[in-house]
Legacy VTK file of the C-alpha trace (Angstrom):
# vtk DataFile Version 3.0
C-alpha trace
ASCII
DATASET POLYDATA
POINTS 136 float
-17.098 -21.804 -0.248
-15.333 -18.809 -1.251
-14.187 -16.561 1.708
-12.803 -13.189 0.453
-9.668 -12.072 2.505
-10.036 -8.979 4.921
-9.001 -5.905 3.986
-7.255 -5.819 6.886
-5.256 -8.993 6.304
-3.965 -7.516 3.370
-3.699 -3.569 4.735
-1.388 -5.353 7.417
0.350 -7.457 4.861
1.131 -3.861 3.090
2.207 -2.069 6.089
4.780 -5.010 7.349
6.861 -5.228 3.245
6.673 -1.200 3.584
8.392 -1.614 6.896
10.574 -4.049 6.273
12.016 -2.808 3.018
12.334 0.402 3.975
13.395 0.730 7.575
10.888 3.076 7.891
7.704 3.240 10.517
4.341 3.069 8.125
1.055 3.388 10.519
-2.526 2.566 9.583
-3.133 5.397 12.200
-0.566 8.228 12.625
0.495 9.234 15.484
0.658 12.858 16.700
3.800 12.832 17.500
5.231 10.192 14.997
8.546 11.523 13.770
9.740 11.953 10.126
10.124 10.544 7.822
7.280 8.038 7.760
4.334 6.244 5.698
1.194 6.067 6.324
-1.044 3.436 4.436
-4.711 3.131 4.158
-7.411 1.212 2.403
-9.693 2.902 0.343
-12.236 -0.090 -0.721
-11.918 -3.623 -2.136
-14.013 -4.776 -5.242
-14.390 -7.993 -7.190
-12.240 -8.921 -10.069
-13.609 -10.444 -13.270
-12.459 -13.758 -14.115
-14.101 -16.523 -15.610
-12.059 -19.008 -14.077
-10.857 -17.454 -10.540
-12.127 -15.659 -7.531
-10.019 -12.789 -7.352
-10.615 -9.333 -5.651
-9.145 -5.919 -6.135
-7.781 -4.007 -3.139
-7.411 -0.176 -3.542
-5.243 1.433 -1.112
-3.039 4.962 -1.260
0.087 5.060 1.007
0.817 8.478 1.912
4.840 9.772 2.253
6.017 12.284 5.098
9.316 13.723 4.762
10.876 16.725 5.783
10.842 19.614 3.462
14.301 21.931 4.561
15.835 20.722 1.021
12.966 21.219 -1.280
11.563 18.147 -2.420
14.154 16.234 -2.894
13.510 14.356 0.789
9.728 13.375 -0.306
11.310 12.485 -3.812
13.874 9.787 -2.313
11.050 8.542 0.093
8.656 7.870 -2.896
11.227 6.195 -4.710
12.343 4.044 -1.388
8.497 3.157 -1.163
8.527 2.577 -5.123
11.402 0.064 -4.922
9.582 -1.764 -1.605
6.561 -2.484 -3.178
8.437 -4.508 -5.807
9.057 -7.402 -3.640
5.490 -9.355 -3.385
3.234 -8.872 -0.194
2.943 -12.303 1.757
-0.616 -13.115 2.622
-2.081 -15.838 5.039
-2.538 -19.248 3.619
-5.067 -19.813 0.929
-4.490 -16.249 -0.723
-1.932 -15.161 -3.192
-1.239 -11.690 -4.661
-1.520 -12.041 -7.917
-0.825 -8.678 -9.095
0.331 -5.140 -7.178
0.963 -1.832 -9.751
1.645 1.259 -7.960
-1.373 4.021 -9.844
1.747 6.817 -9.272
2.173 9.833 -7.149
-1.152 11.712 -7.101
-0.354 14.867 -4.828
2.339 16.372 -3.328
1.387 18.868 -0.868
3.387 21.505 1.177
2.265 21.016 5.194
2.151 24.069 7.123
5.661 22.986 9.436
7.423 22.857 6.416
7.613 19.294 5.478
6.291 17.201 2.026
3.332 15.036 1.753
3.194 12.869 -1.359
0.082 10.362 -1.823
0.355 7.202 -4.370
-2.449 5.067 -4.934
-1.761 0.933 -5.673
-3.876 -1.881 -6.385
-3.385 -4.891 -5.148
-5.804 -8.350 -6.607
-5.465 -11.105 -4.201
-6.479 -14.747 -5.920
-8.959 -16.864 -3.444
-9.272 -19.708 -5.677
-10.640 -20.961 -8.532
-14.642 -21.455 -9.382
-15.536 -24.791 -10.173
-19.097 -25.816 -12.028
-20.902 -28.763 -10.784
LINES 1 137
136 0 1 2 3 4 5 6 7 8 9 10 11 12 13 14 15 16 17 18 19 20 21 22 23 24 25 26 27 28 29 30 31 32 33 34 35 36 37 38 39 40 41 42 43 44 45 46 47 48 49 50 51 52 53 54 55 56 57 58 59 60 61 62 63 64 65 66 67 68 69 70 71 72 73 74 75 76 77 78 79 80 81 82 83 84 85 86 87 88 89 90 91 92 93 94 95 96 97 98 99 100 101 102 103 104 105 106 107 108 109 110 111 112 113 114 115 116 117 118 119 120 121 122 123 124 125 126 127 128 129 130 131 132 133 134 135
């Protein structure tokens, strides 16, 4: 039987390859008084994936980019691009799954907070293979 991974499984997959690569802290749920700079990642949905041959599912999420904003945006600009180059590397999932494909959908907004710091937001998909459909 086909069992489609949590988004969790795969939001916490995301969050430990952001840390990891980047030295930075990423939260699912920020802090109040999480210092910058910082990501914050978050699932938007999950759908299915067409494929005659394999169960595969699509996994929207948009990882958000804090970084002070003293020097312009040159600060949120270096964070995007250290999130950019993390992302390359291919999130590990539990047994059973494989990413197949993650594309980064680019920077969407970049918004000026009111202390003075950057916000950038970049969406990626990520389609997680569950295996393959079989006729009988």
């Amino acid at each position: 039987m086909y069992q489609k991974l949590s988004f969790t499984d795969v939001l916490a997959a995301i969050i430990q390859k952001v840390e990891a690569n980047t030295g930075w802290r990423c939260y699912d749920n920020v802090p109040t008084d999480a210092p910058m700079p910082f990501y914050h990642a978050e699932m938007i949905g999950s759908i299915p994936e067409k494929s005659k041959t394999m169960m595969k599912d699509r996994y929207q999420a948009v990882i958000h980019v804090y970084a002070e904003g003293s020097s312009g945006s040159v600060k949120v600009f270096e964070a995007i691009h250290k999130l950019e180059e993390a992302l390359t590397e291919d999130i590990e999932l539990p047994d059973g799954y494989e990413m197949i494909l993650q594309v980064p959908n680019g920077v969407s907004q970049i918004l000026d907070e009111a202390d003075g710091s950057k916000h950038a937001v970049i969406g990626y998909d990520f389609v997680v293979f569950s295996g393959y459909k079989v006729k009988i």
